[in-house]
C-alpha positions as a Python dict, from the first residue, in 0.01 Angstrom:
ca = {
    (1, 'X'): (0, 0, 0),
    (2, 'X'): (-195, -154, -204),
    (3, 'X'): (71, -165, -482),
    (4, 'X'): (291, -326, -265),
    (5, 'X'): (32, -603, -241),
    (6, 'X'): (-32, -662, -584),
    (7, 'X'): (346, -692, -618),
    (8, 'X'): (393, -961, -386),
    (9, 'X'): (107, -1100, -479),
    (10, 'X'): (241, -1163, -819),
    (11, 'X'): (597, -1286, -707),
    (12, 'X'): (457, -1535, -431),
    (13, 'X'): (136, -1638, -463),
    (14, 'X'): (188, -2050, -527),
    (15, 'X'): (-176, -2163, -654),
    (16, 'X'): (-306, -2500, -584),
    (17, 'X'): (-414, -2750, -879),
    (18, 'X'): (-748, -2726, -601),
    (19, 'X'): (-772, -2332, -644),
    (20, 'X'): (-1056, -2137, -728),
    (21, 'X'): (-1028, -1790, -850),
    (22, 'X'): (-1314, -1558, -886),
    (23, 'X'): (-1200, -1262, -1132),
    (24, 'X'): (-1364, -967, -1202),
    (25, 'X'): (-1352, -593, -1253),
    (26, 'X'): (-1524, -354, -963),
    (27, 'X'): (-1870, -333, -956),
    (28, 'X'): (-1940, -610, -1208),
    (29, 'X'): (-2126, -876, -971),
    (30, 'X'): (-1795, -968, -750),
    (31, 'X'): (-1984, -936, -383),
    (32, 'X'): (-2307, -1180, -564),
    (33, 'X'): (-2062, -1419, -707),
    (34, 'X'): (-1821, -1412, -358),
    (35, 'X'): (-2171, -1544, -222),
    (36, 'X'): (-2296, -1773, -485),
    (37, 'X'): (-1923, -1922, -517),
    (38, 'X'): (-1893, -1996, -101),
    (39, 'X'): (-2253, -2131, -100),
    (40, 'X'): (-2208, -2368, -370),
    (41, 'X'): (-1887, -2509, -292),
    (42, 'X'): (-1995, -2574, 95),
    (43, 'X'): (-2337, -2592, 85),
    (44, 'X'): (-2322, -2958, 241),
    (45, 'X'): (-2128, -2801, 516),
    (46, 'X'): (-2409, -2560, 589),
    (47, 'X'): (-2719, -2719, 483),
    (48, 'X'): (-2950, -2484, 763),
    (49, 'X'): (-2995, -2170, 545),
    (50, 'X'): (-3075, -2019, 848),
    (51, 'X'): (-2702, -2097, 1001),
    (52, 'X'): (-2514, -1963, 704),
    (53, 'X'): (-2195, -1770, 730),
    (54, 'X'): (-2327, -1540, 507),
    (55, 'X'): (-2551, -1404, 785),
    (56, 'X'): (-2283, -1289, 964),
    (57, 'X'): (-2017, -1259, 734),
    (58, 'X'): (-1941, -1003, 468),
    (59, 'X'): (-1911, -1244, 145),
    (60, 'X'): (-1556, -1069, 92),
    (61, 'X'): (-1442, -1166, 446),
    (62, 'X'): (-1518, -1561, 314),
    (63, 'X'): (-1336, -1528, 26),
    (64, 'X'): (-1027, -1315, 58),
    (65, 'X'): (-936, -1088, -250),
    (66, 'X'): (-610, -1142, -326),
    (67, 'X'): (-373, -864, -362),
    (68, 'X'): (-470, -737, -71),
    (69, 'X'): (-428, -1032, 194),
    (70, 'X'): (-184, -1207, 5),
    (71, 'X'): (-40, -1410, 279),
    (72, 'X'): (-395, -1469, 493),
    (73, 'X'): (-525, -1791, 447),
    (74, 'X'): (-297, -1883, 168),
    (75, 'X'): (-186, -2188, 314),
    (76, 'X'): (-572, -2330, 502),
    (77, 'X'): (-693, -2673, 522),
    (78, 'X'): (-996, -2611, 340),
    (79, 'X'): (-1035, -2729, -2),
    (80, 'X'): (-1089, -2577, -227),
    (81, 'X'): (-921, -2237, -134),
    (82, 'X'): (-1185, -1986, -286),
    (83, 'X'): (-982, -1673, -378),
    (84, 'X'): (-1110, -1327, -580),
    (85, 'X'): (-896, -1109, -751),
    (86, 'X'): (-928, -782, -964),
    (87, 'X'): (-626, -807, -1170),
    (88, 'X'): (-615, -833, -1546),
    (89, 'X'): (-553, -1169, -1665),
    (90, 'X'): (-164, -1059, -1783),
    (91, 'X'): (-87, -997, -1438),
    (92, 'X'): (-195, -1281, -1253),
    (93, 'X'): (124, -1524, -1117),
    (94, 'X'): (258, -1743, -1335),
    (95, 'X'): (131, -2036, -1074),
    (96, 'X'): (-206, -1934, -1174),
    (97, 'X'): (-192, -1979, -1508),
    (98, 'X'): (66, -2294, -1546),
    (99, 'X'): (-144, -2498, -1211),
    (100, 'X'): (-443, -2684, -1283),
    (101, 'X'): (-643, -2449, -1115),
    (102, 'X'): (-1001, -2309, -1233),
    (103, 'X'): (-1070, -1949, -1276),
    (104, 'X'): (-1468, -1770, -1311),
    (105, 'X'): (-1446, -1477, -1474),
    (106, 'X'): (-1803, -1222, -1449),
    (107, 'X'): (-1845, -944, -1718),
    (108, 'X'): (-2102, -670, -1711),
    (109, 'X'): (-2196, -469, -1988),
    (110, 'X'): (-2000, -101, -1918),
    (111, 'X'): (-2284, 148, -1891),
    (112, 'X'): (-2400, -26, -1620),
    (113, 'X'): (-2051, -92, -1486),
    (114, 'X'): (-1988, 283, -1528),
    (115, 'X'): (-2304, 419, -1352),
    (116, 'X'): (-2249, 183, -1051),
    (117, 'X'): (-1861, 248, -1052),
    (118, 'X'): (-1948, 635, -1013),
    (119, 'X'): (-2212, 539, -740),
    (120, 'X'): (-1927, 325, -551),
    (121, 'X'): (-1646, 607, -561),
    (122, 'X'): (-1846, 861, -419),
    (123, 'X'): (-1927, 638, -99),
    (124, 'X'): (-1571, 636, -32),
    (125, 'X'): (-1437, 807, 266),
    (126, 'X'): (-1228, 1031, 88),
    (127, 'X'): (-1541, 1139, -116),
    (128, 'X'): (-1752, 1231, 197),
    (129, 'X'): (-1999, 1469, 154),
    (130, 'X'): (-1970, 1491, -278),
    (131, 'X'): (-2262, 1466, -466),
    (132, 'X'): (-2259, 1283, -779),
    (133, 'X'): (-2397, 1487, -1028),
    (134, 'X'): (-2348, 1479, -1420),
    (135, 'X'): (-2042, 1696, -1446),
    (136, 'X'): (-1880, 1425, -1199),
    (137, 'X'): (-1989, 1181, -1402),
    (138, 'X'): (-1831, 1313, -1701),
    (139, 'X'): (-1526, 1367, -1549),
    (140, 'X'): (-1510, 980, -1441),
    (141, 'X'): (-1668, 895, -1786),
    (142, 'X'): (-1357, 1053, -1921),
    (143, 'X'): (-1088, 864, -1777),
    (144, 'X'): (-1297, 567, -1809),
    (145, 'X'): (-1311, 554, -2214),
    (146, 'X'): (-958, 672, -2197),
    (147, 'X'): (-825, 322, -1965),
    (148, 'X'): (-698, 534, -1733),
    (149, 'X'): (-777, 290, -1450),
    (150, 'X'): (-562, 120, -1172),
    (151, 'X'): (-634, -203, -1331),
    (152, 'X'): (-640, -58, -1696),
    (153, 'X'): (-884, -54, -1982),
    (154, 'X'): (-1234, -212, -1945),
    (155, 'X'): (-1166, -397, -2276),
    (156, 'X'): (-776, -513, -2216),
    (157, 'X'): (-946, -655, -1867),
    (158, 'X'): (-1223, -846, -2018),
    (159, 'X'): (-1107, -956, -2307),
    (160, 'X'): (-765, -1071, -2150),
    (161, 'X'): (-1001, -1365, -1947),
    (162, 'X'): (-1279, -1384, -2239),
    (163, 'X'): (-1006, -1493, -2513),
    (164, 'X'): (-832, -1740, -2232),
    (165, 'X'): (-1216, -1901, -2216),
    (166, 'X'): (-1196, -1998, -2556),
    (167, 'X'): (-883, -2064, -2541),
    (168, 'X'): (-922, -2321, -2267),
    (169, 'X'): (-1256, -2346, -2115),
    (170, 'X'): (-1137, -2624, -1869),
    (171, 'X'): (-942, -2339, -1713),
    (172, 'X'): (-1177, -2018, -1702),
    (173, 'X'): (-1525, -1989, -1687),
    (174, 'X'): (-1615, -1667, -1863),
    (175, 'X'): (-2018, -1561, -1707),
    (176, 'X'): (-2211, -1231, -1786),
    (177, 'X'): (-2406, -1053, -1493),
    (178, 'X'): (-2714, -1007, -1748),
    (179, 'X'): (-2724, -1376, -1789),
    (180, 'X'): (-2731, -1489, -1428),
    (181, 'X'): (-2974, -1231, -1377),
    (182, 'X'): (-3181, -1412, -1619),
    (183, 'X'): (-3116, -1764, -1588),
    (184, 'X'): (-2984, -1767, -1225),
    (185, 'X'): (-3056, -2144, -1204),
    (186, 'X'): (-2911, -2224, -1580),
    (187, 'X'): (-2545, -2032, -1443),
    (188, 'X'): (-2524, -2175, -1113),
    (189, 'X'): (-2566, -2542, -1235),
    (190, 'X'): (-2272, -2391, -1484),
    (191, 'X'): (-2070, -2278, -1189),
    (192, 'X'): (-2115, -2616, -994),
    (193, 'X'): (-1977, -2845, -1272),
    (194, 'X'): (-1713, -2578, -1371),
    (195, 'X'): (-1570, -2624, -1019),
    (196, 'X'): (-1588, -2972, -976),
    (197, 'X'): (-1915, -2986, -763),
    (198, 'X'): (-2179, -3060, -967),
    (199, 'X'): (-2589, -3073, -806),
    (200, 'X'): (-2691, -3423, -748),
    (201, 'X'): (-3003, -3523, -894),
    (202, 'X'): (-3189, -3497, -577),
    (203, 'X'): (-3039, -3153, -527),
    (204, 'X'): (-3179, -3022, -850),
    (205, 'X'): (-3522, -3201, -794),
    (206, 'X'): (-3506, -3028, -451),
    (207, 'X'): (-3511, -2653, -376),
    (208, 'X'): (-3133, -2655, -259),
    (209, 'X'): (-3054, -2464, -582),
    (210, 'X'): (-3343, -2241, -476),
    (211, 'X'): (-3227, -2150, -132),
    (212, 'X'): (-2862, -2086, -280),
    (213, 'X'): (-3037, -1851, -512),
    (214, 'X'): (-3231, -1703, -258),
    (215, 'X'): (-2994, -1639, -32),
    (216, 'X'): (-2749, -1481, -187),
    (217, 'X'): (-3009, -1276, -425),
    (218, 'X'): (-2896, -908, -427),
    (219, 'X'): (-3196, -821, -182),
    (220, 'X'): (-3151, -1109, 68),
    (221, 'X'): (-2775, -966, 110),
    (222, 'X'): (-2835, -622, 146),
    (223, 'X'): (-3053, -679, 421),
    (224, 'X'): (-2881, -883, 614),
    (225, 'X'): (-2711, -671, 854),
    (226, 'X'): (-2377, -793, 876),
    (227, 'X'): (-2405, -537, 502),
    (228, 'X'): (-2566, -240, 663),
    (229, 'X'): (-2335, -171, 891),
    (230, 'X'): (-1938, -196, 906),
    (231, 'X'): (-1622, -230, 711),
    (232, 'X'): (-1463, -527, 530),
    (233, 'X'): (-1256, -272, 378),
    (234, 'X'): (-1129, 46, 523),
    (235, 'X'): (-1186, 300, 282),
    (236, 'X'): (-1535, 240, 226),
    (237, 'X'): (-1886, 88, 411),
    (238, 'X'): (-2017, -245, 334),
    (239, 'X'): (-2347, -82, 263),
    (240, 'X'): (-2140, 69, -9),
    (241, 'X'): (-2156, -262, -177),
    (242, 'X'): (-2522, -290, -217),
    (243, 'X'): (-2714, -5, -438),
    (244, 'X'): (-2929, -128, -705),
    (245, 'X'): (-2782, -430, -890),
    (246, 'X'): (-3023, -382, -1184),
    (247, 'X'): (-2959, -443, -1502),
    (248, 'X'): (-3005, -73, -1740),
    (249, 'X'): (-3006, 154, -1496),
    (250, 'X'): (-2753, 332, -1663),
    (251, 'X'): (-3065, 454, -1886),
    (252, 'X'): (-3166, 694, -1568),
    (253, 'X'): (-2808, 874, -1557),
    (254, 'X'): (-2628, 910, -1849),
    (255, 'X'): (-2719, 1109, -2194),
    (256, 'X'): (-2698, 1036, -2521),
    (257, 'X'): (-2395, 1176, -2529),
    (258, 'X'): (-2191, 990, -2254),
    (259, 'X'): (-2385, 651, -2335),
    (260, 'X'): (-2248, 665, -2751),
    (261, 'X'): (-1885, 715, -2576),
    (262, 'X'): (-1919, 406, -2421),
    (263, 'X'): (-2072, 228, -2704),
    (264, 'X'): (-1826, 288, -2861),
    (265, 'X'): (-1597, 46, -2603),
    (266, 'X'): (-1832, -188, -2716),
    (267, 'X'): (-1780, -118, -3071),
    (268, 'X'): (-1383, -210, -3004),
    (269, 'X'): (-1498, -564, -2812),
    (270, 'X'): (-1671, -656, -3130),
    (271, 'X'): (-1344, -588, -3336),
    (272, 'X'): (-1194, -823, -3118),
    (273, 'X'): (-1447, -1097, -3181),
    (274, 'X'): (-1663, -1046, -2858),
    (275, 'X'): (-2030, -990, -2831),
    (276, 'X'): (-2275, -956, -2497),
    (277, 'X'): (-2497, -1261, -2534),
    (278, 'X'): (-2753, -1157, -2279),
    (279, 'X'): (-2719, -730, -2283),
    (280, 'X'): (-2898, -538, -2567),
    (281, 'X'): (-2874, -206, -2558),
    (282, 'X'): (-3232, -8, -2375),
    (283, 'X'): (-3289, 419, -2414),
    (284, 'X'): (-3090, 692, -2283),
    (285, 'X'): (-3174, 942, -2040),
    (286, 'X'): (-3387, 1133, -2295),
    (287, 'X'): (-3545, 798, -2407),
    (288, 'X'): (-3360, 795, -2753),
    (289, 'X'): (-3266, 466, -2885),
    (290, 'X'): (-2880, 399, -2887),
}
């Protein structure tokens, strides 16, 4: 189970000062950044785009999510062992947070999370055959303003990582999905430094920041058919991963209504001293300004 997992997980997992964590919540960029993350740290290793892993390989099969395969490839050769985890940053092993270690943590702004989460769940196997419709949606919406969540409230998770940023940002690298959306160069040349593998001049002068871009752009992966096809995970398809990936398009799903209840999340962030830099809010469903 996956409990069982997370447990050990937390009571054996020894990080390495050589780690890198990629932290998230679902549906807030993980798959792009699982991509971007491999590709930057071995891009010398595969410098024929056309040869890349990624081609063949789910990015979740390159870098292994932790609580689930806890003891596979915790003990490789490679270096930097490239990990991704969905646990809040409370509940991560205490060799996590004592090691020298570097974690990237990716936000995204919660109507969007929301509307994609409700898209994922009803690809899973369990939810064959359901159509997602707006009294669904309410229903999820619902437990989702309340926290009641496997990995607990949207704003616990985030700001958990967020206030550990500014706390030390030698240790976690706090990115929003808007902003590498919008300055996908600007984030990745971010990511590199943060994780000890900075672009060369002549990499930045060249288009190898391009092709990394490029490759791993939300349309370049869904195509690939190593994502149309299969299962990295057993309760869902990887074509599950790949829908829209657009930033707003929680403005063609949810009313007024459902869109203030989440706001109002937002409202709680801002008590606690955090603000979206890159997300403003768009129109609802009705086009009525927020």
């Amino acid at each position: 189970m996956i409990s069982e997992t997370a447990i050990s997980f937390q009571n054996n997992f020894q990080a390495q000062d050589t780690d890198v964590i990629l932290a998230s919540l679902p549906k807030t960029g993980t798959t792009w950044l699982k991509s971007l993350l491999f590709s930057v740290v071995n891009r010398k290793k595969y410098c024929d785009v056309s040869q890349h892993p990624l081609h063949s390989i789910n990015p979740h099969e390159l870098i292994d999510h932790l609580e689930l395969e806890v003891n596979k490839n915790c003990h490789g050769n490679d270096l930097p062992r490239l990990f991704g985890t969905h646990m809040p940053y409370s509940t991560l092993p205490e060799s996590i947070k004592t090691s020298k270690c570097r974690i990237i943590y990716v936000s995204r702004n919660p109507l969007d999370n929301f509307v994609s989460l409700c898209h994922f769940w009803s690809k899973f196997e369990l939810n064959k055959g359901m159509k997602l419709d707006e009294k669904i949606m309410e229903e999820h919406l619902d437990k989702y303003c309340k926290g009641i969540f496997p990995l607990g409230p949207y704003e616990d998770h985030l700001l958990g990582y967020w206030k550990e940023s500014m706390q030390n940002s030698n240790k976690v690298l706090f990115l929003e999905y808007e902003g590498l959306k919008k300055e996908p160069k600007d984030h990745l040349k971010r990511l590199a430094e943060f994780v000890g593998c900075p672009f060369s001049r002549e990499e930045e002068k060249g288009n190898v920041i391009d092709e990394i871009i490029e490759l791993c752009s939300f349309k370049s992966l869904k195509e690939m058919e190593v994502n149309k096809s299969g299962k990295c995970f057993p309760w869902f398809e990887n074509k599950a991963l790949f829908r829209k990936g657009e930033v707003g398009d929680w403005t063609n799903y949810l009313t007024p209504l459902m869109a203030k209840r989440i706001n109002e999340m937002q409202e709680r962030l801002k008590e606690a001293g955090f603000c979206f830099t890159y997300y403003h809010n768009l129109r609802a469903k009705d086009n009525s300004v927020l």
